[in-house]
N, C-alpha and C positions, 0 to 999 in steps of 0.2 A: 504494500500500500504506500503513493504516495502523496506528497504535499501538493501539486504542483497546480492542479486545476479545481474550479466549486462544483459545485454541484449539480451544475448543469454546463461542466467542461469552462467556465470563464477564469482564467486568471486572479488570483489575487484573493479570492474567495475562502474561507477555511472551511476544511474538509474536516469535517466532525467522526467523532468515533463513530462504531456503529449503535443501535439503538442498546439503551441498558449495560451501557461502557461508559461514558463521558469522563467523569473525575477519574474513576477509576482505573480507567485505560491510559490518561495520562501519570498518574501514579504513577504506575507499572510502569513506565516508561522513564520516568526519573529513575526509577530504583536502578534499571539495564544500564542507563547511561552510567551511573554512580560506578556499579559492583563492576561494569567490566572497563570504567576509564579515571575513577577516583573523583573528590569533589571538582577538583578545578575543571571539568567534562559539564562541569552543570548549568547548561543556561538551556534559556526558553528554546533558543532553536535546534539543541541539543537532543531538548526534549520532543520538540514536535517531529522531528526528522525520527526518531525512534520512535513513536506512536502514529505518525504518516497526516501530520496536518500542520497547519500553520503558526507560526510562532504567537500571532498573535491569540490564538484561542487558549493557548498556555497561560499566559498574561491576563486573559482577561477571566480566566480562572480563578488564579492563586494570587496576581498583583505584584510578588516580590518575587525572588528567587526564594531569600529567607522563609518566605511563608510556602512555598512552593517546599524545601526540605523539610521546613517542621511538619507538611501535610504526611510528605513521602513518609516522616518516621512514623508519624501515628499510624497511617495504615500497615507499613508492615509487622508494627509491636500488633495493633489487632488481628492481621493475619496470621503472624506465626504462633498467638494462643491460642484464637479460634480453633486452629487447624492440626494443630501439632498433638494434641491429646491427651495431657498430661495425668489426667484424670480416665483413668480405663471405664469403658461401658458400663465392665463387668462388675465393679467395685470391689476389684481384688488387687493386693499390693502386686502380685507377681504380674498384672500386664500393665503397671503404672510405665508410662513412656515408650507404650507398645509401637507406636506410629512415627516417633522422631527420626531415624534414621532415615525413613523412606521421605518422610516429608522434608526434610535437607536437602533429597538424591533429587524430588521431583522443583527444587526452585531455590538452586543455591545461592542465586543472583537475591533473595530476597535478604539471608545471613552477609551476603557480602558487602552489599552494600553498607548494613548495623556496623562493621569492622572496621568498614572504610571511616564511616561517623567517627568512631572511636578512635582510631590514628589521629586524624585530623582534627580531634579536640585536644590534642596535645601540643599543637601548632595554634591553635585558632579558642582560646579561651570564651570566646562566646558562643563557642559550639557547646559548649559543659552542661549548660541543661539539658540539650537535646539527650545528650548522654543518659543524665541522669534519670531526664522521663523514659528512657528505654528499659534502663538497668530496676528502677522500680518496679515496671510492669512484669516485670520479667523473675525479679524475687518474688513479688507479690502473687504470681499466678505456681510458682514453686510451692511457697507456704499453704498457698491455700490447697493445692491439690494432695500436701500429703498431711494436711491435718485433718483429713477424711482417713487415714491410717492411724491420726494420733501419735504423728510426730512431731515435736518441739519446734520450734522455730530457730535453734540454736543448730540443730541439723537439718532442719531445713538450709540454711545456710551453707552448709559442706554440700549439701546435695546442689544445688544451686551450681557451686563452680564447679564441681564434677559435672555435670551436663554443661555448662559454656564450655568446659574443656577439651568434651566432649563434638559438641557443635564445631568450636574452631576447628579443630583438628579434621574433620570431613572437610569442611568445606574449604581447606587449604592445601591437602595433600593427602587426604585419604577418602577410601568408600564406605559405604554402609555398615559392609562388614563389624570394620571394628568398630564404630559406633553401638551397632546391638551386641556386641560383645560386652562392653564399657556399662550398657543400662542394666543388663543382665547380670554385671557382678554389682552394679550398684542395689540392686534390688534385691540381690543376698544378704548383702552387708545390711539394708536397711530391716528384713526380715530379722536377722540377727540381733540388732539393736533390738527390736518390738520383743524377739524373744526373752532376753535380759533382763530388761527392762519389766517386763510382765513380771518375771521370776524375783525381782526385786522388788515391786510389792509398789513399781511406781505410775502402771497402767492400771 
Protein backbone atom coordinates (compact mmCIF):
# COMPACT_ATOMS: atom_id res chain seq x y z
CA UNK A 1 0.00 0.00 0.00
CA UNK A 2 0.88 3.25 -0.92
CA UNK A 3 0.97 7.06 -0.17
CA UNK A 4 0.88 8.50 -3.34
CA UNK A 5 -2.78 9.00 -4.61
CA UNK A 6 -6.62 9.90 -2.72
CA UNK A 7 -9.04 8.27 -3.02
CA UNK A 8 -10.25 8.77 -6.08
CA UNK A 9 -6.45 8.57 -7.67
CA UNK A 10 -5.81 12.76 -7.15
CA UNK A 11 -2.63 13.71 -5.63
CA UNK A 12 -2.10 15.14 -2.41
CA UNK A 13 -5.04 13.55 -0.84
CA UNK A 14 -4.51 11.19 2.32
CA UNK A 15 -5.06 7.72 1.97
CA UNK A 16 -6.70 6.45 5.17
CA UNK A 17 -6.23 3.01 6.68
CA UNK A 18 -8.63 0.79 5.92
CA UNK A 19 -12.04 0.78 7.66
CA UNK A 20 -11.66 -0.33 11.67
CA UNK A 21 -7.68 0.60 11.53
CA UNK A 22 -7.32 4.26 11.66
CA UNK A 23 -5.37 5.17 15.11
CA UNK A 24 -4.50 1.90 15.38
CA UNK A 25 -2.84 1.14 12.09
CA UNK A 26 -0.85 4.18 12.51
CA UNK A 27 0.26 2.98 15.96
CA UNK A 28 1.48 -0.01 14.57
CA UNK A 29 3.38 1.62 12.24
CA UNK A 30 5.28 3.99 14.74
CA UNK A 31 6.19 0.93 16.68
CA UNK A 32 7.90 -0.94 12.97
CA UNK A 33 9.54 2.30 12.33
CA UNK A 34 10.89 2.48 16.14
CA UNK A 35 11.84 -1.47 16.61
CA UNK A 36 13.55 -1.86 13.33
CA UNK A 37 15.22 1.95 12.97
CA UNK A 38 15.48 3.38 16.66
CA UNK A 39 13.94 6.74 17.93
CA UNK A 40 15.75 9.11 15.75
CA UNK A 41 13.44 6.93 12.44
CA UNK A 42 10.41 8.76 14.17
CA UNK A 43 8.79 11.24 12.23
CA UNK A 44 5.37 11.77 10.70
CA UNK A 45 6.59 10.71 7.21
CA UNK A 46 8.32 7.93 8.66
CA UNK A 47 5.23 6.82 9.91
CA UNK A 48 2.81 7.30 7.05
CA UNK A 49 5.26 5.77 4.54
CA UNK A 50 5.13 2.49 6.84
CA UNK A 51 1.33 2.48 7.40
CA UNK A 52 0.82 3.64 3.34
CA UNK A 53 -0.69 7.26 3.71
CA UNK A 54 0.05 10.60 4.06
CA UNK A 55 2.02 12.50 6.42
CA UNK A 56 -0.23 14.62 7.16
CA UNK A 57 -3.05 12.28 8.52
CA UNK A 58 -0.33 11.21 11.16
CA UNK A 59 -0.27 14.82 12.38
CA UNK A 60 -3.58 15.52 12.34
CA UNK A 61 -3.97 12.40 14.44
CA UNK A 62 -1.42 12.79 17.28
CA UNK A 63 -0.39 16.66 16.79
CA UNK A 64 3.20 16.13 18.06
CA UNK A 65 5.76 13.54 17.57
CA UNK A 66 5.98 13.44 21.55
CA UNK A 67 2.26 12.71 21.62
CA UNK A 68 2.47 10.50 18.79
CA UNK A 69 5.34 8.18 21.10
CA UNK A 70 3.50 8.56 24.25
CA UNK A 71 0.40 7.05 22.13
CA UNK A 72 2.71 4.37 20.54
CA UNK A 73 3.72 3.26 24.34
CA UNK A 74 0.34 3.11 25.65
CA UNK A 75 -0.82 0.81 23.15
CA UNK A 76 1.72 -1.48 23.08
CA UNK A 77 1.80 -1.78 27.21
CA UNK A 78 -2.03 -2.40 26.58
CA UNK A 79 -1.38 -4.90 23.95
CA UNK A 80 1.31 -6.85 25.35
CA UNK A 81 -1.01 -7.57 28.79
CA UNK A 82 -4.15 -7.92 26.81
CA UNK A 83 -2.54 -10.47 24.88
CA UNK A 84 0.23 -12.09 26.55
CA UNK A 85 -1.71 -14.16 29.38
CA UNK A 86 -0.24 -13.97 32.32
CA UNK A 87 -3.14 -15.20 34.08
CA UNK A 88 -3.85 -18.97 32.65
CA UNK A 89 -7.79 -19.66 31.66
CA UNK A 90 -7.32 -22.47 33.72
CA UNK A 91 -6.49 -20.99 37.10
CA UNK A 92 -3.80 -23.19 37.76
CA UNK A 93 -0.07 -21.89 38.76
CA UNK A 94 1.58 -24.41 36.27
CA UNK A 95 0.05 -22.78 32.97
CA UNK A 96 0.65 -19.15 34.45
CA UNK A 97 2.78 -17.50 31.35
CA UNK A 98 1.53 -20.29 29.01
CA UNK A 99 1.27 -17.94 25.83
CA UNK A 100 4.44 -15.48 26.25
CA UNK A 101 6.88 -17.16 24.25
CA UNK A 102 4.65 -17.59 21.36
CA UNK A 103 3.22 -14.20 21.74
CA UNK A 104 7.00 -12.56 21.59
CA UNK A 105 7.60 -15.01 18.37
CA UNK A 106 4.38 -13.61 16.74
CA UNK A 107 5.30 -9.55 17.10
CA UNK A 108 8.73 -8.80 18.39
CA UNK A 109 8.69 -5.42 16.77
CA UNK A 110 6.19 -4.63 19.57
CA UNK A 111 9.12 -5.61 22.71
CA UNK A 112 11.49 -3.81 20.51
CA UNK A 113 10.52 -1.02 20.02
CA UNK A 114 9.76 -0.92 24.73
CA UNK A 115 13.80 -1.50 24.54
CA UNK A 116 14.54 0.89 22.19
CA UNK A 117 12.30 3.55 24.61
CA UNK A 118 14.58 2.20 27.40
CA UNK A 119 18.12 2.87 25.73
CA UNK A 120 17.15 6.09 24.63
CA UNK A 121 15.81 7.29 28.07
CA UNK A 122 19.28 7.04 29.19
CA UNK A 123 20.38 9.68 26.51
CA UNK A 124 17.06 11.63 26.45
CA UNK A 125 15.94 12.31 30.22
CA UNK A 126 12.56 13.28 29.28
CA UNK A 127 11.93 10.05 27.99
CA UNK A 128 11.82 8.75 31.84
CA UNK A 129 8.39 8.72 32.26
CA UNK A 130 7.56 7.07 29.32
CA UNK A 131 9.60 4.45 30.84
CA UNK A 132 8.27 4.55 33.88
CA UNK A 133 4.57 4.27 32.73
CA UNK A 134 5.66 1.17 30.81
CA UNK A 135 7.65 -0.49 33.80
CA UNK A 136 4.52 0.00 36.07
CA UNK A 137 2.06 -1.45 33.95
CA UNK A 138 4.02 -4.11 33.53
CA UNK A 139 4.97 -4.92 37.57
CA UNK A 140 1.50 -4.03 38.03
CA UNK A 141 0.00 -6.77 35.69
CA UNK A 142 2.86 -9.37 37.20
CA UNK A 143 1.46 -8.66 40.83
CA UNK A 144 -1.77 -8.96 40.09
CA UNK A 145 -1.60 -12.17 38.11
CA UNK A 146 0.13 -14.03 40.68
CA UNK A 147 -1.70 -12.89 43.67
CA UNK A 148 -4.44 -15.04 42.23
CA UNK A 149 -1.66 -17.80 43.57
CA UNK A 150 -1.14 -15.94 46.77
CA UNK A 151 2.11 -14.64 46.16
CA UNK A 152 3.69 -11.73 47.84
CA UNK A 153 4.57 -9.00 46.16
CA UNK A 154 8.11 -9.09 47.37
CA UNK A 155 8.32 -12.19 44.74
CA UNK A 156 6.38 -10.88 42.64
CA UNK A 157 9.04 -8.61 42.12
CA UNK A 158 11.89 -11.44 41.33
CA UNK A 159 9.27 -12.99 39.04
CA UNK A 160 8.95 -9.79 37.22
CA UNK A 161 12.62 -9.40 36.10
CA UNK A 162 12.89 -13.09 35.53
CA UNK A 163 10.37 -12.64 32.67
CA UNK A 164 11.85 -9.14 31.37
CA UNK A 165 14.89 -11.35 31.30
CA UNK A 166 13.34 -13.50 29.91
CA UNK A 167 11.45 -11.24 27.06
CA UNK A 168 14.93 -9.43 26.29
CA UNK A 169 16.72 -12.33 25.68
CA UNK A 170 14.09 -13.73 22.69
CA UNK A 171 13.79 -10.84 21.30
CA UNK A 172 17.54 -10.15 20.99
CA UNK A 173 19.11 -13.37 20.09
CA UNK A 174 17.04 -16.13 20.82
CA UNK A 175 13.69 -18.26 20.09
CA UNK A 176 10.89 -19.44 21.95
CA UNK A 177 12.54 -22.37 23.00
CA UNK A 178 14.37 -21.04 25.66
CA UNK A 179 11.81 -18.66 26.78
CA UNK A 180 9.21 -21.61 27.69
CA UNK A 181 12.08 -23.23 29.13
CA UNK A 182 12.86 -20.19 31.45
CA UNK A 183 8.75 -19.86 32.43
CA UNK A 184 8.79 -23.55 33.03
CA UNK A 185 11.46 -23.47 35.69
CA UNK A 186 10.03 -20.24 36.85
CA UNK A 187 6.85 -21.90 37.76
CA UNK A 188 8.64 -24.67 39.64
CA UNK A 189 10.43 -22.54 41.68
CA UNK A 190 7.21 -20.46 42.28
CA UNK A 191 5.26 -23.89 43.19
CA UNK A 192 8.13 -24.46 45.51
CA UNK A 193 7.91 -21.21 47.33
CA UNK A 194 3.75 -21.89 47.64
CA UNK A 195 4.92 -25.32 48.90
CA UNK A 196 7.17 -23.98 51.89
CA UNK A 197 5.50 -21.49 52.43
CA UNK A 198 2.02 -23.52 53.08
CA UNK A 199 4.27 -25.81 55.37
CA UNK A 200 5.37 -22.92 57.40
CA UNK A 201 2.07 -22.03 58.49
CA UNK A 202 2.38 -18.66 56.20
CA UNK A 203 -0.50 -19.40 53.59
Amino acid sequence: MTAASGVDGEAGQDVRPGYGEGRDALLAAAVRVVAQGGLRKLTYRSVAAEAGVTHGLVAHHFGSRDTLLEEALRWCVTRSIETSSLVPASGRLEDFAATLADFIAADPDLQAFQYELKLESNRRPELRRHVDMLYDAYRDAVREALACFDVPQDMAEIVFAALEGLVFHQVTSGGPVRTKEGVDALRRLLAAYRTQASAGGRC
